[in-house]
PLY file of the C-alpha trace (Angstrom):
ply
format ascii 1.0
element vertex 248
property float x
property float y
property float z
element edge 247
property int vertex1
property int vertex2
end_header
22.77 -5.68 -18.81
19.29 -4.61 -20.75
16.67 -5.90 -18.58
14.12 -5.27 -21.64
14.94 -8.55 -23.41
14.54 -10.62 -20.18
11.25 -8.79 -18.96
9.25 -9.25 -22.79
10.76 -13.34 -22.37
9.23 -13.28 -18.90
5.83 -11.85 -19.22
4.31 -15.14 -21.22
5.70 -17.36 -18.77
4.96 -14.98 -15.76
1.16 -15.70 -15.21
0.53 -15.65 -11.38
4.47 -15.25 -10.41
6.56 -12.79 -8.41
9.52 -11.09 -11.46
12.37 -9.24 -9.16
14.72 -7.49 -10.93
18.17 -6.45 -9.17
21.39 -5.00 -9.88
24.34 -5.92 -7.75
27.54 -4.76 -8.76
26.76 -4.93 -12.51
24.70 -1.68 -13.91
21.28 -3.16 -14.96
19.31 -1.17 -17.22
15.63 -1.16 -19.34
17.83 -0.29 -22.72
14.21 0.56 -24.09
13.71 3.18 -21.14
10.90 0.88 -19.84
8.90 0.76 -23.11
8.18 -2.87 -23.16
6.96 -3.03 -19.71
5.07 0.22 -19.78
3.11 -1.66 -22.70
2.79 -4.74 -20.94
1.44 -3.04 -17.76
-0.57 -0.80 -19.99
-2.34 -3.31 -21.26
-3.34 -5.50 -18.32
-0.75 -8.23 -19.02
2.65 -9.85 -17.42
2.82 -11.08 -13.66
1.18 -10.53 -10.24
4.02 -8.87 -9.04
7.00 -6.69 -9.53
9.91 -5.48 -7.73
12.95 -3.37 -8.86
16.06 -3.07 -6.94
18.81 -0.09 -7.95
17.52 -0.92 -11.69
14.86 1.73 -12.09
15.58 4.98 -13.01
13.71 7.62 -11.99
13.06 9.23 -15.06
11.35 6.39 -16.17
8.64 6.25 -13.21
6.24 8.34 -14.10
5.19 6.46 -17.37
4.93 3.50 -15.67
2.85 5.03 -13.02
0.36 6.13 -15.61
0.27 2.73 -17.36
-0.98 1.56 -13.62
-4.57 3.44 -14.23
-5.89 1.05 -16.55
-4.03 -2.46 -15.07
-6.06 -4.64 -12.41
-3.46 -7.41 -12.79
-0.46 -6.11 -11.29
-1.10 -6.62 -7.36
2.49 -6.35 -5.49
4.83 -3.46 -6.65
8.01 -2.98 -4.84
10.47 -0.31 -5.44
14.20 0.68 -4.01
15.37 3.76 -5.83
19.31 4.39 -6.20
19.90 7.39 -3.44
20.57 9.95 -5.31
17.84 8.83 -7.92
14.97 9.85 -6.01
11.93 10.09 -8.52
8.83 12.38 -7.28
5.38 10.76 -6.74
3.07 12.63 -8.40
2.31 10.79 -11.31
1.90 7.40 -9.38
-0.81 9.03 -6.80
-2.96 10.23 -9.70
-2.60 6.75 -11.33
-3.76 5.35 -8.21
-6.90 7.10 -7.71
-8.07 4.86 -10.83
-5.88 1.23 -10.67
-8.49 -1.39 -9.23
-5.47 -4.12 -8.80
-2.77 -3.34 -6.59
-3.19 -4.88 -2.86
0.49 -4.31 -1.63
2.87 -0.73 -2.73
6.32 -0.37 -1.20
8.37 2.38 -2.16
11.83 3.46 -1.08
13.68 6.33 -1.91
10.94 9.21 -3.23
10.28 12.46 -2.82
7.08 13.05 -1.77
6.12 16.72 -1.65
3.06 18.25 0.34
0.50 18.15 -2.37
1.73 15.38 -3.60
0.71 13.61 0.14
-2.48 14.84 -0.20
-3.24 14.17 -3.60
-1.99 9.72 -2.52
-4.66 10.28 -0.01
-7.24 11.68 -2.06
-6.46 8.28 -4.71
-6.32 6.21 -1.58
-10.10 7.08 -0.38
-11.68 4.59 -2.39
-9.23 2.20 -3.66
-10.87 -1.69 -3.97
-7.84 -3.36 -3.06
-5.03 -1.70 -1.48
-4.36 -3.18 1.72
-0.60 -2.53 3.04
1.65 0.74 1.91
4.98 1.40 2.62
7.18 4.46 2.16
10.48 5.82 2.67
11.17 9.36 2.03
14.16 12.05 1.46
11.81 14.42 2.57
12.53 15.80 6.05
9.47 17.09 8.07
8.95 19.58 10.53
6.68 19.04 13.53
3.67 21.26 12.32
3.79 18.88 8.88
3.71 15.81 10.81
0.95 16.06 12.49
-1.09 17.37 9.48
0.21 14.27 7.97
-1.76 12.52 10.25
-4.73 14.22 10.10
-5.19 13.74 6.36
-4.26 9.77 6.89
-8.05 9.94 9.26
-9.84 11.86 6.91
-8.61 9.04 3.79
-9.61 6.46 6.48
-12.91 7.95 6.81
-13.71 6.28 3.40
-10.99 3.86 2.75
-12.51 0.13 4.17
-9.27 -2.03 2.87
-6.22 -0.26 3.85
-5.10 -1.61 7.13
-1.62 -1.33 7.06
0.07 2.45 6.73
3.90 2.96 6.89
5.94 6.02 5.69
8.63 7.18 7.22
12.12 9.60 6.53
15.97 9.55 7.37
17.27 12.08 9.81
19.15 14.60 8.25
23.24 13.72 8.65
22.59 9.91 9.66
21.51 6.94 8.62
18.73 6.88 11.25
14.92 6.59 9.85
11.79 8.24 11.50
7.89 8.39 11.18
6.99 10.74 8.73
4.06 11.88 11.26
3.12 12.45 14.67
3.62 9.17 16.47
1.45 9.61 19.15
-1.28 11.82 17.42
-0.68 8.32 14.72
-1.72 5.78 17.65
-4.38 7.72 18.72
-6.37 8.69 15.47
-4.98 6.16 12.75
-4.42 2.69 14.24
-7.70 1.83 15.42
-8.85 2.87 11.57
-6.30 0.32 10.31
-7.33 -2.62 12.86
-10.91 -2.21 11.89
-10.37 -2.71 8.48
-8.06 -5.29 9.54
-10.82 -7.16 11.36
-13.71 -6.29 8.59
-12.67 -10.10 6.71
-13.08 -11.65 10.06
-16.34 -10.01 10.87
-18.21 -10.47 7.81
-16.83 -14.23 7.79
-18.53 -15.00 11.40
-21.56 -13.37 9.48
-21.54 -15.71 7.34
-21.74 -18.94 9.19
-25.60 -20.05 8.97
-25.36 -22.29 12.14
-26.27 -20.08 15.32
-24.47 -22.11 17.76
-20.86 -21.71 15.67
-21.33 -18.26 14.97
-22.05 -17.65 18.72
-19.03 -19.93 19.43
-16.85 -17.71 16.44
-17.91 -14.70 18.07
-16.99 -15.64 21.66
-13.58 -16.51 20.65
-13.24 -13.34 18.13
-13.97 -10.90 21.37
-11.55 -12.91 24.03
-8.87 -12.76 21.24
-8.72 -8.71 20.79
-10.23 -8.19 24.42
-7.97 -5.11 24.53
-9.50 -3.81 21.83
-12.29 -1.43 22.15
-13.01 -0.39 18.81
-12.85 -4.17 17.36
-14.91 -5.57 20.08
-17.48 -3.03 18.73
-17.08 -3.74 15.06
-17.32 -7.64 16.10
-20.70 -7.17 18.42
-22.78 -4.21 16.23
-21.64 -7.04 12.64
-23.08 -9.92 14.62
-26.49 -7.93 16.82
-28.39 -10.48 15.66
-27.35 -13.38 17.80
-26.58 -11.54 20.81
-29.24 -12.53 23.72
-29.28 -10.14 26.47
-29.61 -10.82 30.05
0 1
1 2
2 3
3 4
4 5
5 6
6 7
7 8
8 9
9 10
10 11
11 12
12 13
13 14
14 15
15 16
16 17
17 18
18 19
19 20
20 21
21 22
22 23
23 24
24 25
25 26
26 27
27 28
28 29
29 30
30 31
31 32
32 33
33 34
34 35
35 36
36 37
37 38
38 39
39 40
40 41
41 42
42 43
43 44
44 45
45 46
46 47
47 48
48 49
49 50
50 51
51 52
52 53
53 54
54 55
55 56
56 57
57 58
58 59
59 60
60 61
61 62
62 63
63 64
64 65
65 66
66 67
67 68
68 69
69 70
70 71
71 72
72 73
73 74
74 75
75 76
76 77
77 78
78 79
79 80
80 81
81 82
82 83
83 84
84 85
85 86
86 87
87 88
88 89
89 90
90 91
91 92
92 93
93 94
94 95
95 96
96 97
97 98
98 99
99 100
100 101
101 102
102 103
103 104
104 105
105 106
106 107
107 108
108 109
109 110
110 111
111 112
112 113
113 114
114 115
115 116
116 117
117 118
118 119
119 120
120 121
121 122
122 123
123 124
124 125
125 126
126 127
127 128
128 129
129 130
130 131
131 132
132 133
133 134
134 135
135 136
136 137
137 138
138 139
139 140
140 141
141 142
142 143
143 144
144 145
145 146
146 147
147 148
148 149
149 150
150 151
151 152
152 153
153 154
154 155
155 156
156 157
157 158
158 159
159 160
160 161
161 162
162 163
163 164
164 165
165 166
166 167
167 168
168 169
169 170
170 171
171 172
172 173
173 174
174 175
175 176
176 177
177 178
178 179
179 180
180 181
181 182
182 183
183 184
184 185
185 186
186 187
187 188
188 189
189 190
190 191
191 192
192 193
193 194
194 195
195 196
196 197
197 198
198 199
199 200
200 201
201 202
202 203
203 204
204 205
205 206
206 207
207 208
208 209
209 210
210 211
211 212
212 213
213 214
214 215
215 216
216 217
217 218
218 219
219 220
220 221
221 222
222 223
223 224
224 225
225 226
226 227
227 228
228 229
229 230
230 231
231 232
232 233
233 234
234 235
235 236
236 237
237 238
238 239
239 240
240 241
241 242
242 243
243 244
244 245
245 246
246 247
């Protein structure tokens, strides 16, 4: 089936909607090799979000990926790769240092290489809108990458303010069981506070915004009981909203 036709019939009836494209059983195919939505995306047009299922091919990727740097519609994007079809990553982590649309990226089935990590981190320091990534690699780690993996996520979340949810991971080698493409541990420790306060930065700046004392007082109270566990949010919550605290 060419899944050009239906995707150029979609895109003026696609303002604001969700297209998923999926091949089950039947090979589905872009007969065009993806140029009529590489032209759509290209030029800021078609629906809020995509999602491809086993209908992609890889070769095709990377020209999409570059038609991302100058769309701010597009904000979901969700990817599953044929195994066997992984595509490499390299052209979608350049186009993402300038897209100013997406908000949600899941990809499964890539290869994503060690410069090719740090260059998606690089893109991801000051991207507007990006808030949850997701992806699952062929690549199998060793220990020592892992945990370098980690450190480069903290130094990205150094700058990065929106990102608050982070997920890659990889399949054993022989199985079909899946793993954290980092250093668990090192991951709680240094990452996951980073994500929860930019998590919390909505919730902050909205108790901020309330112009009657007594409710913000009242917002706040409940906002610290709620993530009382919570060290780092507590802090983020209190230092946002100095100005109403009365001390003893």
């Amino acid at each position: 089936m060419d899944l050009a036709w239906i995707f150029r019939a979609s895109v003026k009836a696609s303002d604001g909607v969700h297209l998923c494209f999926r091949s089950s059983g039947h090979r589905c195919v872009f007969a065009d090799k993806g140029a009529a939505l590489v032209d759509c995306i290209r030029a800021d047009q078609g629906p809020k979000g995509l999602s491809f299922y086993n209908c992609f091919d890889s070769d095709m990727f990377p020209n999409f990926a570059n038609a991302l740097c100058t769309n701010s519609r597009l904000q979901i994007l969700d990817f599953v790769f044929n195994e066997g079809n992984f595509p490499d990553l390299d052209a979608f982590a350049a186009a993402l240092e300038e897209n100013q649309g997406l908000t949600q990226v899941s990809l499964t089935w890539v290869n994503v290489k060690d410069e090719t990590f740090t260059l998606l981190m690089k893109s991801l320091r000051y991207h507007p809108a990006l808030r949850k990534l997701s992806l699952t690699c062929r690549n199998w780690l060793s220990d020592e990458k892992r945990t370098s993996r980690v450190q480069e996520i903290k130094q990205m979340l150094e700058t990065n303010t929106v990102l608050s949810n982070f997920n890659c991971r990889c399949r054993l080698v022989g199985n079909q069981s899946f793993v954290p493409a980092y250093d668990v541990e090192l991951f709680k420790k240094a990452v996951r506070p980073r994500l929860e306060i930019n998590r919390f930065r909505k919730y902050v700046a909205a108790i901020s915004s309330e112009r009657d004392t007594e409710v913000r007082r009242k917002q706040l109270a409940w906002a610290v009981s709620a993530v009382s566990d919570k060290p780092n949010i507590i802090y983020q919550l209190v230092s946002g909203n100095n100005d109403i605290i009365e001390l003893p």
